[in-house]
N, C-alpha and C positions, 0 to 999 in steps of 0.2 A: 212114410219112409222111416226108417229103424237111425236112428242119429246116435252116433257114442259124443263123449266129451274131450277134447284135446285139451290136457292142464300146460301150463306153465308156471308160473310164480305162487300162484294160491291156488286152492280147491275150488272144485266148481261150485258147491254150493256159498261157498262165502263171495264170490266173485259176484254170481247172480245178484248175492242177496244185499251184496254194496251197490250194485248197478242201479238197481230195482229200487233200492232206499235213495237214492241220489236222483234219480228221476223222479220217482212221486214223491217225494218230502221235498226237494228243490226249492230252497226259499226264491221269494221275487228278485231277479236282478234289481241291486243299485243303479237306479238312473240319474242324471240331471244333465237340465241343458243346459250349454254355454253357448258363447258367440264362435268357440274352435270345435264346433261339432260337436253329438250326445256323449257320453259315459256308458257303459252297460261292462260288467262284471259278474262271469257267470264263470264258476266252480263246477264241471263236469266229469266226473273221475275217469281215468284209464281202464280201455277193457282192457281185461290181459288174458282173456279166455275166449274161444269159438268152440261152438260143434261143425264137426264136420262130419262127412256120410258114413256112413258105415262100412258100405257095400263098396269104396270106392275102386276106380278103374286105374290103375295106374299102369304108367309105360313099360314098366318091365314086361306085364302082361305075365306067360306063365311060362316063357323061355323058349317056348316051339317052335317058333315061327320062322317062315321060310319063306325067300322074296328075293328078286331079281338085287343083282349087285349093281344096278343103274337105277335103282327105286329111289326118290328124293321128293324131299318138303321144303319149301321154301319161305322164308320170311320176306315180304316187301313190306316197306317202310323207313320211319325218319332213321337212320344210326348218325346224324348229321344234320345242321340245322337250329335253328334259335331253341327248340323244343326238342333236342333227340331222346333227353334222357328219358322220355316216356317211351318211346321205341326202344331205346335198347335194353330199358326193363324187361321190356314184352323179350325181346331176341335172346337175351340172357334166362329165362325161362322154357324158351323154345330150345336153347342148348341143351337144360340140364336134362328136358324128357330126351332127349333124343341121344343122349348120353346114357343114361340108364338104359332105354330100350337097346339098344347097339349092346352094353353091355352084359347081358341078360339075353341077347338072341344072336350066339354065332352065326346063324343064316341067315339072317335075314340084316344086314349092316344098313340101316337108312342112311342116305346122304341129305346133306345139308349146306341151301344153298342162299343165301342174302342179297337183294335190292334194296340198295338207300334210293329214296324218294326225297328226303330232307324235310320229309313233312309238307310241300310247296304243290296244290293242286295242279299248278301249272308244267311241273316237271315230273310226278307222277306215272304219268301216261306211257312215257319211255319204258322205266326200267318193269313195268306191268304189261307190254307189250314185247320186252325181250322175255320173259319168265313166260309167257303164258306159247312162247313159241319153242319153248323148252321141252322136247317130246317127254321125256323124263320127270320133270316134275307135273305129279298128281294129285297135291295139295298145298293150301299156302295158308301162313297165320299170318293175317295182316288184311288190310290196312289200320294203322293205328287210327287217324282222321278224319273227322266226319269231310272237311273237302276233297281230301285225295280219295276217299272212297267213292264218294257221288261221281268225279272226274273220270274214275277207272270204269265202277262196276259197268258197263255195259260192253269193255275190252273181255273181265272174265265171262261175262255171261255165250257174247260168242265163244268163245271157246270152250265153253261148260267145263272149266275149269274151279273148283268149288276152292273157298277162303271163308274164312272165320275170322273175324272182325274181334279182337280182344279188347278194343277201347272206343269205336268210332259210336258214339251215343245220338247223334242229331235221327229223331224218329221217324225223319220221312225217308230214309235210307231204304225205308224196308216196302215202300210203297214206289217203286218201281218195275214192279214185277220181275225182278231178277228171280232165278230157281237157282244161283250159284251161293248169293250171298247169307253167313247165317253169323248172327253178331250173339258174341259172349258174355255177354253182362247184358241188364237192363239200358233201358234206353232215357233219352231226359223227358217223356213227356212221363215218366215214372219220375227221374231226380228232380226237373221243377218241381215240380207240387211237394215231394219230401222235402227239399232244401225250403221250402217257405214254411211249411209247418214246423219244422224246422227253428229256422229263424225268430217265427212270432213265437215257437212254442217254449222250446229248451232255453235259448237264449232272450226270450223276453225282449224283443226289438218292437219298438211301440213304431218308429221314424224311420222305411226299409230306403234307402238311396238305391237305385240300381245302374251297375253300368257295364256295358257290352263289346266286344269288340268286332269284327265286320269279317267273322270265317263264318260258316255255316253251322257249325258249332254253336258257336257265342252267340249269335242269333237266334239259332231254334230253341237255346236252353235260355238264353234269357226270355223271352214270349214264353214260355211254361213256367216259370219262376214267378215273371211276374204277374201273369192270370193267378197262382197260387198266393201270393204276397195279397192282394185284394187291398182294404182302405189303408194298410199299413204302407204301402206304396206311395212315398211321396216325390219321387224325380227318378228321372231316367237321362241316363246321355250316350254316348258311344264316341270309341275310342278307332284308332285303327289299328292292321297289325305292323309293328315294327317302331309304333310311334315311343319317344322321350319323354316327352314335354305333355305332363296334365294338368297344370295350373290353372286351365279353364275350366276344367272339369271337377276340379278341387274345389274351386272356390263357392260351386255350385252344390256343393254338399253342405261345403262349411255354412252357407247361407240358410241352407236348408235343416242346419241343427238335426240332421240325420244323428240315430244311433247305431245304425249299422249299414254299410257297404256290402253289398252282393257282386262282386265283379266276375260277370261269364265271359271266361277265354283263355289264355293260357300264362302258363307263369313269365313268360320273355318278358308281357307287357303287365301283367298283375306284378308280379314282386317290384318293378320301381315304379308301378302307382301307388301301393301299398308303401312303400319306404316314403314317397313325394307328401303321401298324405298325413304320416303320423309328422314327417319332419313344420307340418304346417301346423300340426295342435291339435289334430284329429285324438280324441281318448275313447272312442266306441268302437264296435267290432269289426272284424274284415272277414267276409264269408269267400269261398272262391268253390270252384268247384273240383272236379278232377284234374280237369287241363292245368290247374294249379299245382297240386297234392304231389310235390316231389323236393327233395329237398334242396332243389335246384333253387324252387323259391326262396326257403331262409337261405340260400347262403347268397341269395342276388338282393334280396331285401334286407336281409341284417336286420338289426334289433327288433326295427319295427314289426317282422312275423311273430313277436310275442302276440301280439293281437289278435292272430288268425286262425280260422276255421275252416273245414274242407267238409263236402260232401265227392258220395265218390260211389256208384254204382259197382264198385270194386271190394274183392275178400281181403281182409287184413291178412296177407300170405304170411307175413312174420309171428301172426300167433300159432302156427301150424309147425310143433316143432318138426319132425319131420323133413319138410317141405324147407324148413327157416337154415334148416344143418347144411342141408346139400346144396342148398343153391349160395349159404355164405361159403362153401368151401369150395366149390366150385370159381366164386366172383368175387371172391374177397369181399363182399359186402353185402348189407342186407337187403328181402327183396322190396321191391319197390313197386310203386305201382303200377298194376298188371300184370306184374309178373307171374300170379298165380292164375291170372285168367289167360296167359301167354301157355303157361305151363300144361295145362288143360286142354285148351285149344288144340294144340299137339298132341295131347294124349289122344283125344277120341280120333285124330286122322291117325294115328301111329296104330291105336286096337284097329281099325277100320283095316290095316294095310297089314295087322298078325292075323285077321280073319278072312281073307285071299280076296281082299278090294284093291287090286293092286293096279289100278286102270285109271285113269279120270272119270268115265261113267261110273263104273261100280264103286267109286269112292266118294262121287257126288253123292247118290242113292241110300252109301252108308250114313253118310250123316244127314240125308232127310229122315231117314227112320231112325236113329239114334234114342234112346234112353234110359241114358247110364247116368248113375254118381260118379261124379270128377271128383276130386283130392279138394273144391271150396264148396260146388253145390252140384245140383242137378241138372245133368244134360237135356232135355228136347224143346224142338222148335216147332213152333204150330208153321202152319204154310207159305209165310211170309219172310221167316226166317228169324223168329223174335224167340227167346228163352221165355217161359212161363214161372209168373212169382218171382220175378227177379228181386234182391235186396239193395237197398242204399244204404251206406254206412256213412257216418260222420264223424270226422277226426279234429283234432286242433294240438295246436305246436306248443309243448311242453317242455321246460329244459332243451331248447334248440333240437328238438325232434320233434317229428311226425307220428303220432299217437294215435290208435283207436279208441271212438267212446261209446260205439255200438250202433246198432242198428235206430236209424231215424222215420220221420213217415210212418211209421207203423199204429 
């Protein structure tokens, strides 16, 4: 595939060639244990450069296109809820394509239509069972959640109603045999194993502590995490969702002289275990994963996110300038995570619906056969519904942001 380079701050080749020298020169992190938990101190510099495709597909398309004035895509998922702001990343991306396209194609006006779920597997079901009764809409970007997806997918599958999953990573998703479901990004039994090479690797974590929370997420990513973690694994505990209070679970690190914390779940409960743990003398690392990676976390954890690291099967949409203009001017702010896999998601149903798939079948069909560059990577799904060669990227919180530092696992 033919790749150009998107600059921002420096030239590609100096950007590389800092990356490149920071990873393999990397002196050993500073360890030592104490009785408040390890130490580790690890200097990883900011990317501030991607490539992206060349060839890519974007929603304007080539302005031709022509389509019923009741043709609609939907988003279901959280815009509400202890975690929304990962959903309405995604929604807020699902606007701006669908904005350009409408802009760009007098005939063809796609409508745009929203279900909160709140994120809650349990309440889910409703508003995917009013959308999918919705003769009019023939696509949907969503579900954010590895629970509300597993709860749902057999609602769209009756109805051969096709959706694209821009964030839900738990990898048995795809082992259902559903032909509706097709997820956007890689999945965790690809981010376990990165997030642990990872951790022993870049960051030098000799003492990995893990702990989990009880969604199907948190679950299936921590069991791949910690199969990847291997003898550096020294304790594991689980949390629940909505829980306060981790003083048990704290004290069990601290005991444990852990140098790094991997907590799989989401920022509601990661950012004030993160905050419980440094307030206790904790001085080693905090890894989290995607359900984390928003900046909901620093500003619910406070200071303590100086310590913290993300993994995130997700494109750093902000180094895309591009992509970084339109969606801050459109949101007043910047994108966020999944937004660009939000944003994509919508494109290939939106090309699918400028190439006269304007049906639930023929728009299923389009994106089974699908294989196009999107605006972070490349489109196609083998049979199951999984992207091929997906990337993991790993970030960590710099001056009270959210930072890329490149591609992990690799």
């Amino acid at each position: 595939m033919y790749r150009k380079k998107v600059m921002t701050t420096l030239a590609a080749a100096a950007t590389l060639g800092m990356l490149m020298a920071g990873c393999a020169n990397q002196a050993a992190p500073e360890s030592s244990g104490s009785a408040g938990g390890g130490s580790s101190k690890v200097n990883i510099p900011a990317l501030t450069s991607i490539e992206t495709p060349k060839d890519a597909v974007l929603p304007a398309g080539d302005g031709k296109a022509t389509c019923p004035s009741t043709t609609t895509l939907a988003y279901i998922g959280a815009e509400t809820g202890a975690n929304a702001q990962l959903g309405i990343n995604i929604f807020n991306g699902i606007q701006l394509a669908i904005n350009q396209h409408n802009k760009s194609n007098a005939n063809c006006q796609v409508q745009f239509k929203k279900f909160d779920t709140e994120g809650d597997p349990n309440k889910a079901t409703g508003p995917v069972t009013q959308a999918t009764k919705e003769a009019n809409i023939i696509g949907v970007v969503g579900l954010p959640f590895s629970g509300e997806s597993k709860a749902t997918g057999n609602i769209f599958e009756q109805q051969k109603l096709v959706h694209i999953t821009p964030a839900a990573t738990n990898p048995t998703l795809t082992d259902n045999g559903w032909t509706t479901f097709f997820r956007g990004l890689g999945n965790d039994a690809v981010q376990g194993p990165a997030a642990a090479k990872f951790i022993t690797g870049k960051l030098g974590a000799k003492k990995v502590y893990l702990v989990q929370d009880d969604s199907d997420y948190g679950i299936g990513l921590g069991k791949t995490t910690s199969d990847g973690l291997g003898a550096a694994l020294i304790g594991t505990d689980k949390v629940t969702t909505g829980q306060k209070d981790f003083s048990a679970t704290i004290s069990k690190i601290m005991n444990a002289k852990a140098d790094a914390v991997f907590y799989s779940g989401y920022y509601a409960e990661g950012a004030p275990f993160d905050q419980q743990l440094v307030a206790k003398g904790y001085t080693g690392t905090f890894i989290g994963p995607d359900g984390l990676k928003d900046d909901q976390f620093i500003k619910q954890a406070g200071d303590a996110s100086a310590n913290a690291f993300f993994t995130c099967p997700c494109i750093p949409g902000e180094l895309i300038p591009t992509f970084e203009s339109a969606y801050k001017a459109l949101n007043n702010a910047e994108p966020g995570t999944y937004s660009i896999e939000g944003y994509d998601a919508a494109t290939v149903l939106l090309a699918g619906i400028d190439a006269g798939n304007q049906d639930r079948s023929k728009l299923l069909t389009w994106v089974k056969g699908y294989d196009k560059d999107g605006l972070s990577k490349h489109y196609k799904w083998n049979d199951k519904g999984e992207l091929q060669a997906p990337t993991v990227y790993g970030y960590k919180v710099e001056n009270g942001k959210i930072v890329p530092i490149g591609a992990i696992g690799e």
